[in-house]
N, C-alpha and C positions, 0 to 999 in steps of 0.2 A: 305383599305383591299379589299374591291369592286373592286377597278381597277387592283389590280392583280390576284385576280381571274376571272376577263375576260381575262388579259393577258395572263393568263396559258390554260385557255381554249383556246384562239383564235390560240397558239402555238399546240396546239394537234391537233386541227380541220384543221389546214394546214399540218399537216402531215397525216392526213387520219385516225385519232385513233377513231373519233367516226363517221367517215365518215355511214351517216343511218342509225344511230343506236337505237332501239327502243323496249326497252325489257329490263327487271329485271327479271333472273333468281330467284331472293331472293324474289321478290312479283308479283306473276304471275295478281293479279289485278288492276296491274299500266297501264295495256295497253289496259281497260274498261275503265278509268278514263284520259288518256294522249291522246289525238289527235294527230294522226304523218299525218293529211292530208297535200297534199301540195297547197298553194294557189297558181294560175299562173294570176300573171299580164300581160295586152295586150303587153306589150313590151317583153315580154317573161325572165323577171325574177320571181322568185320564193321565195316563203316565208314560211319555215316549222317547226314545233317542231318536237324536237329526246330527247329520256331518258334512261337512264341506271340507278343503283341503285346508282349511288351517286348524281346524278344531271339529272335534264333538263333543255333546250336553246332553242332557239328560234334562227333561221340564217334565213338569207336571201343570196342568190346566181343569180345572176345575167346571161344573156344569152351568158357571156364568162367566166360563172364559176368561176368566183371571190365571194369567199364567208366572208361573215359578221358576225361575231356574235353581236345577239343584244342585248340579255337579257338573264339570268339562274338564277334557284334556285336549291339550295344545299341539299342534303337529309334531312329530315324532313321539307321539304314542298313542294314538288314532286308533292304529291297526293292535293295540291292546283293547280296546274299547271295551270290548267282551269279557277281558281279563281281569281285569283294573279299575281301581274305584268302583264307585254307587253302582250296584245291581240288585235290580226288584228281587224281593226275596217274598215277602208275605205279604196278605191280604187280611184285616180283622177287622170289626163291626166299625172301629172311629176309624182308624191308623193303619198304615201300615209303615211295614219293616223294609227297610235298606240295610244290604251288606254291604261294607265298604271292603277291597280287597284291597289291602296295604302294599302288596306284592303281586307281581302277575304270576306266581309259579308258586313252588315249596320254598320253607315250609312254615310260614308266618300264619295263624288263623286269624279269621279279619275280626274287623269290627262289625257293630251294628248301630244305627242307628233308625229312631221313631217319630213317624211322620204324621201329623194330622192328615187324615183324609178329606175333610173339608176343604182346609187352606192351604197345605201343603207345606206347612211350617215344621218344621223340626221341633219336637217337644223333648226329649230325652235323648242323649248323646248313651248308650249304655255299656259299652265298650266289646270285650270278647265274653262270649257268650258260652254254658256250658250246656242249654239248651232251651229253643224258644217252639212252642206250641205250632203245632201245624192244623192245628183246626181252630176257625177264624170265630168260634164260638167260645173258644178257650183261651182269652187274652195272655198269658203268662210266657215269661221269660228265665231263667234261671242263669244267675253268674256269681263270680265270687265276689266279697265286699273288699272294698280297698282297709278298710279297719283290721283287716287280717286275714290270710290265706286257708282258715280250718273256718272264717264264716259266709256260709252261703247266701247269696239272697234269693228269695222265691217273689218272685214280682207281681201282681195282677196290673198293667198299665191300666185295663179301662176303670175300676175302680180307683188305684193308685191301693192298692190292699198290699203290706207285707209282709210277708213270715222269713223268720231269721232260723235257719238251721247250723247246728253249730258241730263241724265232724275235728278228728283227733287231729291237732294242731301237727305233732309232731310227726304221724307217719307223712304228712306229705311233702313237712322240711329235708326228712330221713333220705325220702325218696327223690325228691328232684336233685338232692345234693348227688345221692348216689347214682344214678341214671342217666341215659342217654334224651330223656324225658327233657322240654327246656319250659314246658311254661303247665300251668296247673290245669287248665282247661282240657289239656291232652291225658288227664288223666282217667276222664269220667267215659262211660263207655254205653254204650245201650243204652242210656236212660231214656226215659218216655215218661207220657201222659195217659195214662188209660181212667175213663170218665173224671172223679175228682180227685185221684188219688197220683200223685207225684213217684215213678220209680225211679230213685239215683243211685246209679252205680259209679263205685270208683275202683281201680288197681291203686295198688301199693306195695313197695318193696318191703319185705319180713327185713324188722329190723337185726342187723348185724351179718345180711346179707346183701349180693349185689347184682342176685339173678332169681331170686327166689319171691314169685311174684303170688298175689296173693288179692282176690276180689270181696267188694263190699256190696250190697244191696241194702240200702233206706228207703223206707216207703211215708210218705208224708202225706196228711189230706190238703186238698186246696180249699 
């Protein structure tokens, strides 16, 4: 059902029907609550929300006007627009990053997903993220492998480059079992990028206990 309603959308948007279009005559306080700014990438495409009262979308359009829809919600939930689904998160030399929020509120962490900056194609769906680069000269993303919960992956997208780091299986079965903790992402804390060196931290419960918390710092090169 989702994919044809991007289809019907993407067929109006090439015909010019909501060609900038941003405003609800029926609720004049959707446009306090909707951001129509537009974001301009160094390459010179562009990234914007438009709403009317049945929907808002998210398009990307490109510097020869080829436009993309990338995401919409349907009337009654407009006024999450902000909250929910696709929102620009990063800019990097090809791509950039979308967070998807799965939820409008607590306490699910979202996804992500990677965007050609060129054509605005979705290249990498990557899911929950335990930490992605915020300078757009340091492509890298860091999540865990679906192969197993103690293997990390260290990602470079612009190269497609990967390093596998492998931390102790068991403290973090130990701990999510024992914990108020629901997903493993939540357990890394402060980690960062400082020049090519990777700092990951994690918490983890001292096993045979269930309040006795206990930090790691790994440092990796990129």
């Amino acid at each position: 059902m989702k994919k044809i309603q991007l289809a019907i959308f993407s067929l109006l948007i090439s015909t010019n029907i909501f060609s900038y279009e941003c405003k609800c005559e029926d609720d004049s306080l959707l446009i306090n609550i909707v951001s129509c700014d537009t974001i301009l990438f160094t390459n010179k495409s562009i990234l914007y929300r438009q709403f009317n009262c049945d929907s808002s979308w998210l398009m990307f359009e490109n510097k020869e006007g080829n436009k993309k829809l990338l995401y919409s919600l349907q009337a009654g939930l407009i006024e999450l627009t902000e909250r929910l689904g696709f929102q620009f998160e990063m800019e990097y030399n090809s791509h950039f990053l979308i967070r998807n929020n799965l939820i409008s509120g607590c306490c699910t962490k979202p996804e992500y997903l990677l965007f050609n900056k060129k054509t605005g194609k979705k290249e990498i769906e990557l899911g929950k993220l335990i930490l992605f680069s915020s300078d757009k000269n340091k492509p890298h993303v860091v999540y865990s492998s679906k192969s197993g919960i103690e293997v990390i992956v260290i990602r470079n997208f612009e190269t497609n480059k990967i390093k596998i780091l492998r931390l102790p299986k068991e403290r973090f079965i130990y701990t999510l079992q024992n914990s108020n903790v629901l997903e493993q992402e939540s357990l890394f804390d402060d980690s960062k990028i400082i020049g090519n060196v990777l700092y990951l931290k994690y918490n983890y419960l001292v096993k045979g206990t269930d309040d006795i918390w206990k930090s790691k710092l790994v440092k990796i090169g990129l």
